[in-house]
N, C-alpha and C positions, 0 to 999 in steps of 0.2 A: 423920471424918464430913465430907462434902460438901457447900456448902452450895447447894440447890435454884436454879437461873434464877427470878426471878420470870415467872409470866405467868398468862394469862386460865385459871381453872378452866373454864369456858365458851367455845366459839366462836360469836362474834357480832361480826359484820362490820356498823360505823357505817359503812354505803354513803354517807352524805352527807358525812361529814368526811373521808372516803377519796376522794372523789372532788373534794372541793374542796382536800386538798392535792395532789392529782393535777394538778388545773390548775392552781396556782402553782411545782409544779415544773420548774426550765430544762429545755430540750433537754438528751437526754444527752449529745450534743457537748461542752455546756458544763459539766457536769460532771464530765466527761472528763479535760477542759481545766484546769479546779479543782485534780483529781488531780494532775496531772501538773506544775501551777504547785506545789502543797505540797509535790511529791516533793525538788523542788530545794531546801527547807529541813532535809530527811532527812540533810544529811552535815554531822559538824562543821565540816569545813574549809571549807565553803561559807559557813557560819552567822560563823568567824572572820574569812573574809574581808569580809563582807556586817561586822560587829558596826569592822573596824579602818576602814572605804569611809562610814562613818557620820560617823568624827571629820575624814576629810580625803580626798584625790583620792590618789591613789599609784597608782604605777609598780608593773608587774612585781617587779625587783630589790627594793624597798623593803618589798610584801608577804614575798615570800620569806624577807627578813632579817629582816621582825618576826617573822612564825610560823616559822620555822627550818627553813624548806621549801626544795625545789627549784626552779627559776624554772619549769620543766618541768609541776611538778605543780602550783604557781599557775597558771599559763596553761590548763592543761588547766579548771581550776574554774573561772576564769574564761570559758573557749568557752562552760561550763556557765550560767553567770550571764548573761550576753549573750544566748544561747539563751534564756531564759526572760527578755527583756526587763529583769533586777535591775540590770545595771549595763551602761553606754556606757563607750566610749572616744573621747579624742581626742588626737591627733600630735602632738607638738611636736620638731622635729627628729626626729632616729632613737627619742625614748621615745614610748611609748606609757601616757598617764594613764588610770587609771581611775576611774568615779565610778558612784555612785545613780542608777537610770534617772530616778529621782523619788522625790518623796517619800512616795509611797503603801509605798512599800518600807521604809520605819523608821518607819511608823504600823503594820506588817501586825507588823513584829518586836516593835515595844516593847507591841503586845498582847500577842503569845505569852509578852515574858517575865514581861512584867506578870501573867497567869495561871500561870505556873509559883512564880512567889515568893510567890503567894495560895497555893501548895499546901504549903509548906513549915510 
């Protein structure tokens, strides 16, 4: 047996609470935008690179070696991480460090994990 969707046995449209969340909803732009910042929390290796850039700044080579990855497919996460503003880099001779664009980025994470271990 399957069980039912809850919804309205009646259709009745609260035109005033529909149109008063209507006008606090952002442009769809930005919710676009929303999308597509969350997307980039959708891959683990993203999430492991973003959980190891939390304890300290590291290099390429030094990700690779902790998660047991290729330098290749760290750098490729990382264009990904840059791209959506998570993490900067800066030069020092030929390495390149990587780090937290900010700290908005391990207050966004340490929610989501913080709701997943409420779920357990």
């Amino acid at each position: 047996m399957t069980e039912k969707s809850p919804c309205c046995d009646i259709t009745i449209i609260h035109e005033e609470l529909v149109e008063q969340v209507r006008q606090s909803m952002p442009p769809e732009e930005a919710l676009f935008n929303l999308a597509e910042f969350f997307k980039v929390f959708g891959d683990t290796t993203r999430i492991r690179i973003l959980y190891a850039l939390f304890q300290s700044e590291m290099c390429v080579c030094d990700i690779a070696h902790l998660l047991g990855m290729t330098q290749s497919a760290i750098s490729h996460q990382l264009r990904v991480l840059k791209g959506a503003k998570l993490v900067r880099n800066r030069k020092e001779g030929r390495v390149v460090y990587y780090s937290l664009d900010d700290d908005h980025i391990k207050a966004i994470f340490d929610q989501g994990y913080q709701h997943i271990q409420e779920q357990d």
